[in-house]
N, C-alpha and C positions, 0 to 999 in steps of 0.2 A: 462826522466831520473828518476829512483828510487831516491826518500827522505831520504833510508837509505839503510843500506848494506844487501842485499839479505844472507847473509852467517850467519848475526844474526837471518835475520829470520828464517833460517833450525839448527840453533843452539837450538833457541826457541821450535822447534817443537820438537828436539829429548830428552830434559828435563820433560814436564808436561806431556807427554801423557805415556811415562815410568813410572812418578809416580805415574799414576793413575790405569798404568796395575798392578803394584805393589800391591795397594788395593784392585782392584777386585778379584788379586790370592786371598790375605787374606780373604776375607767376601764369594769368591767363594766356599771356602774351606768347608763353612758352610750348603752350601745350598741342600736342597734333589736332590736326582740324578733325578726326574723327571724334573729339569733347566736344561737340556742341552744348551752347548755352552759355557756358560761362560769361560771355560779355554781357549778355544781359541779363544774368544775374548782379554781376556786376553794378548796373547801368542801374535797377531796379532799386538796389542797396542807397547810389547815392541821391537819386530821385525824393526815396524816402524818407533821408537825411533834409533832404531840402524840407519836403514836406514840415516834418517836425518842427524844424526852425520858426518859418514860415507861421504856423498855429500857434505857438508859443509866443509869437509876438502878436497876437491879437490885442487890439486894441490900443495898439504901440504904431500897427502900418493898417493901410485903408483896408476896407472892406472885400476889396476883389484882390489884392495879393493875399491878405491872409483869411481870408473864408475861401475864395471863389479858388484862388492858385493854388493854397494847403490843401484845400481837398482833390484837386485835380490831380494835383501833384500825390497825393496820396492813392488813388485808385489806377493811377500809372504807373507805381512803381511794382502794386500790388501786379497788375499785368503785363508788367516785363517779367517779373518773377513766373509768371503763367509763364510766359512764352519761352522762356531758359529753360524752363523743367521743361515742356515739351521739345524742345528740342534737344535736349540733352536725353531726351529718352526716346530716340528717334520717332518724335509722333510728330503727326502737324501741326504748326503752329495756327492758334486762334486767334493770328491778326485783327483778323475786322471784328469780333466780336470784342474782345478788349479796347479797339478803336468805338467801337463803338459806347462800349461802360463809359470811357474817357467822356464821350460827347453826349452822352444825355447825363452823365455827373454834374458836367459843363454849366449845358443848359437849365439843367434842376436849378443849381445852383443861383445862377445869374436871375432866373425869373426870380424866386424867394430870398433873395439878396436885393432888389432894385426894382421892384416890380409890385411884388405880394409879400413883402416883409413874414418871415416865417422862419426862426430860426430854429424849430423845431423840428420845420419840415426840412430844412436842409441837413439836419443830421439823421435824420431817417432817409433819406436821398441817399445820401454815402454810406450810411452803416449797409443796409441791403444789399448795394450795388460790391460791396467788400463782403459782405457775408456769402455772396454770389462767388466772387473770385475765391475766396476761402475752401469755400466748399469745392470751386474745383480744383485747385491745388492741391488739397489733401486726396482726393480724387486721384488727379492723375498719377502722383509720387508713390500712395501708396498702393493701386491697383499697377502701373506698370512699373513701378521702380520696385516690386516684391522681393527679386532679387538682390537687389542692392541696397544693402545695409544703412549707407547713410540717409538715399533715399527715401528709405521707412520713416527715418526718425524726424526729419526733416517735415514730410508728410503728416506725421502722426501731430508735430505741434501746429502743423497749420488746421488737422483737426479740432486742437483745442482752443486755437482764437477763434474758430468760427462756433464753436457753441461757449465761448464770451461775447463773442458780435451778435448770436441770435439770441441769448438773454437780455445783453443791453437793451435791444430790440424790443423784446416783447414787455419789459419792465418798464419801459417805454411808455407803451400802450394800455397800460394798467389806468383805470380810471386815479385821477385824483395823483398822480406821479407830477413830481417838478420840473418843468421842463426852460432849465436852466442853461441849455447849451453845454459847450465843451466842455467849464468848467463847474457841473453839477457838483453839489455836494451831498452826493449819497456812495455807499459804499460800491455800487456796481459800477460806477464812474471811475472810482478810483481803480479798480482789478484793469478795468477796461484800457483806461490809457498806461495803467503800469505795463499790463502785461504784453500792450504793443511796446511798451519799451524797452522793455526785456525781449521779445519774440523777434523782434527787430536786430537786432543783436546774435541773438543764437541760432535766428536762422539764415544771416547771413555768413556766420561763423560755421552752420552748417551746411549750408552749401559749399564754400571752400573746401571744410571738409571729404565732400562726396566728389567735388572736381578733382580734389589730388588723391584719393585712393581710388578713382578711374584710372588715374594717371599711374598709379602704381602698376594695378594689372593691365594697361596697356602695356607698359613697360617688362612685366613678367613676360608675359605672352612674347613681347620682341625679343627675348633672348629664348625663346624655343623655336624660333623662324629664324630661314636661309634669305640674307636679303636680297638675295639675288632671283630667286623662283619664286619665292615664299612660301617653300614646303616646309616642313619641319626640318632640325635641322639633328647633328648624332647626337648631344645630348637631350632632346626631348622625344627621340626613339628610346632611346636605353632609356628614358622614363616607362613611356609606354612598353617596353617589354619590361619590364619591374610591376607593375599593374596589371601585366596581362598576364603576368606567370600564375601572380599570387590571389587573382581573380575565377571564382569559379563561372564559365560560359555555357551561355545557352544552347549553344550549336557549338561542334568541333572539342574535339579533344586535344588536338594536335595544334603546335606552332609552325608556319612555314616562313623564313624570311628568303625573300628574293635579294640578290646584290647584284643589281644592275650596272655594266659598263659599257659607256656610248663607243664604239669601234671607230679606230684610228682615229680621236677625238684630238690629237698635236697637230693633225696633218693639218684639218680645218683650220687652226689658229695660227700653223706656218703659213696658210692659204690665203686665206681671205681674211685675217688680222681678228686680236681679242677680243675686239667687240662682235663681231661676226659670230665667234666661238660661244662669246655670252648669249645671243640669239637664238645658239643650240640649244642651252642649256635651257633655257627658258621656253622653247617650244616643246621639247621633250616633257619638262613639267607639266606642261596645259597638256597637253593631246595624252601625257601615259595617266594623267591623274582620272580620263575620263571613261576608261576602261576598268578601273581599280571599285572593290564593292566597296560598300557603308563603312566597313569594320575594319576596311587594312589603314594601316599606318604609314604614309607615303612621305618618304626624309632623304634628301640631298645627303650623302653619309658623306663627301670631302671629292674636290674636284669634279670629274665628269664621272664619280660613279655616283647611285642611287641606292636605295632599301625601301622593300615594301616588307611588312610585315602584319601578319592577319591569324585567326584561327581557321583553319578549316576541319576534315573531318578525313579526307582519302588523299593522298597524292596526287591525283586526278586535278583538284581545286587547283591548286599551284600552277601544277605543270601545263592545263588549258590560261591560267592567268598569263602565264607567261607566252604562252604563243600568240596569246590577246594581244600583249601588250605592243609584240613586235609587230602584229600585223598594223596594231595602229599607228606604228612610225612609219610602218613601210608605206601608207595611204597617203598619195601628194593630194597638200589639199592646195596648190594652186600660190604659195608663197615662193618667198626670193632666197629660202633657205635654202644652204647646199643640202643635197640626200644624205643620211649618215644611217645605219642601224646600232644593235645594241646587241652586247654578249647577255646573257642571265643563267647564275647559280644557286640552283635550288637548296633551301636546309628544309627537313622536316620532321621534326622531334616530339612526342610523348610530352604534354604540357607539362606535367613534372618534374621533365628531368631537362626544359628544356631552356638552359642557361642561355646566358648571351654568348658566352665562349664557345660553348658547343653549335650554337647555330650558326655565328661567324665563320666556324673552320669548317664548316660541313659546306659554306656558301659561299665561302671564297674557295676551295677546293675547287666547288664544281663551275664556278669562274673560270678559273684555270683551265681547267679544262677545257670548256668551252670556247677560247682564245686559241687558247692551242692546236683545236681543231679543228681551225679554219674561222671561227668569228661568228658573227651571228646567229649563233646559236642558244638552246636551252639545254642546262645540265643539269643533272640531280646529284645529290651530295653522297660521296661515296660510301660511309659512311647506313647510307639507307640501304641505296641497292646492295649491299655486303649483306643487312638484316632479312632483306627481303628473297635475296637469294636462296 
């Protein structure tokens, strides 16, 4: 026998996890559209609150709002929560297939409610049809959300009500079991509905969770991006050359950073006005990004100059990078941009010794140079040709 009244504990459930959907609408509201899901997590959360209520008053409201709608309402909210997680984890959503739980839960329902009196069978109707959604919710969170921490854990409890759903089930089925409805009094009744009332709660608590430390490293990630290109921006280069000093590579010994300057880049902007000039800059980004290999690090380093930074292995790599890169400005591909090219100064340093300092002056040097000798040009850092002298 239950220690307290099963009908507070579905009373309990349909309070806190409403007021948590509550929240996530609010901070949802906020978040870039690349979060999908969160609303109907959301949406799911307070569905299931209804649910709750709804069940909890059995026998208090008619037979089709609180059998036929508590359960409907319960394998809806379970399949909005499908459909947040997969979209929140860029998968497809299973629209119709949760449209469809909905409609034969419906139907079950309604015939053994008004038809074939069976209140046995309509809790075997819903439990399955939820152990179904269980299983693929733990499913999807934790085979594509692997990655992501909240994901798992989220996953991992929708694990464990679905083998409390599939015991309910099968204890069920046991010859000679009581089949008392909702309010059974045996002890796998009582786990059953606690721990949806609990599970109800903490996995709406954690999905908020996993929405705002999305949100966190979305947010990481936007301060190592140039909002303007959306290259990297100087300080998640000087990352990446702190990682690529102290990192032993498979190929290349050698650091080479390019410092890219767009030639007569004021002229444009005195020309044809700032926005125009931001069009350069942004075209320069897509077309030099698409010459650049796997491994270089390509970063807006402050106004119209640029940095690439890579390992290579000879001098060679660089200094054909760099004529790559020009000849892919110089190619009109048929836009309303003005023509512009770009100066570039080579550094290329011994990975050990090859600080950020050292690469800069060797790169801005051969900048220098390079401007100096008329513009469009490629220069190597003085610096090398001395050693290799």
């Amino acid at each position: 026998m239950p220690t307290f009244d099963l009908r507070t504990v579905l009373l309990m459930a349909s309070v806190m996890p409403g007021l948590m959907a509550l929240v996530m609408f609010a901070i949802g509201r906020s978040f870039p559209r690349n979060i999908r899901g969160v609303a109907q997590w959301a949406q799911g959360s307070l569905v299931f609150s209804a649910a709750a209520f709804l069940m909890a008053l059995r026998d208090a409201l008619p037979d089709w709002l609180s059998v036929v709608g508590g359960n409907i309402c319960m394998v809806g909210s379970i399949g909005l929560w499908l459909i947040g997680s997969q979209r929140y984890l860029g998968r497809g959503p299973l629209i119709r297939f949760v449209s469809g739980m909905v409609l034969l839960d419906a139907l079950g329902l309604s015939w053994m409610t008004y038809i074939d009196a069976n209140p046995y069978g309509r809790s075997m109707c819903t439990n399955v049809i939820l152990a179904v959604l269980f299983t693929l919710l733990a499913y999807e969170l934790l085979r594509f959300g692997r990655k992501d921490s909240g994901a798992r854990v989220v996953g991992f409890m929708f694990a464990v009500e679905t083998l409390i759903t599939l015991t309910r089930i099968v204890t069920s089925l046991e010859p000679g079991s009581a089949h008392e409805g909702l309010y059974a009094h045996d002890l796998v009744q009582l786990i059953y509905l606690s721990s949806g009332a609990f599970m109800s709660l903490t996995i709406t608590v954690g999905f908020m969770l996993t929405a705002v430390n999305r949100l966190r490293i979305h947010l990481e990630q936007l301060s190592h991006i140039d909002p303007l290109t959306g290259l990297l921006n100087r300080r998640a280069l000087l990352d990446a050359h702190r990682i690529a000093q102290g990192t032993p590579r498979r190929r290349g010994s050698y650091l080479a950073l390019l410092l890219i300057d767009l030639d007569h880049f004021k002229s444009i902007n005195d020309m044809y006005g700032h926005l125009m000039g931001d069009a350069v800059l942004i075209d320069f980004a897509r077309r030099a990004a698409l010459a650049l290999p796997q491994e270089a690090h390509f970063a807006r380093w402050g106004g119209e100059e640029f940095a690439v930074l890579f390992p290579c292995g000879t001098v060679d790599e660089p200094l054909s990078l760099a004529r790559e890169l020009q000849a892919q400005i110089g190619c009109k591909d048929g836009s309303a941009l003005p023509s512009y090219t770009c100066s570039i100064g080579i550094a290329y340093v011994d990975v050990p010794e090859a600080t950020i300092e050292r690469l800069l002056k060797q790169a801005d040097g051969a900048l220098y140079l390079a401007k100096r000798n008329g513009r469009n040009r490629v220069e190597v850092g003085a610096e090398f040709v001395a050693e290799g002298t």
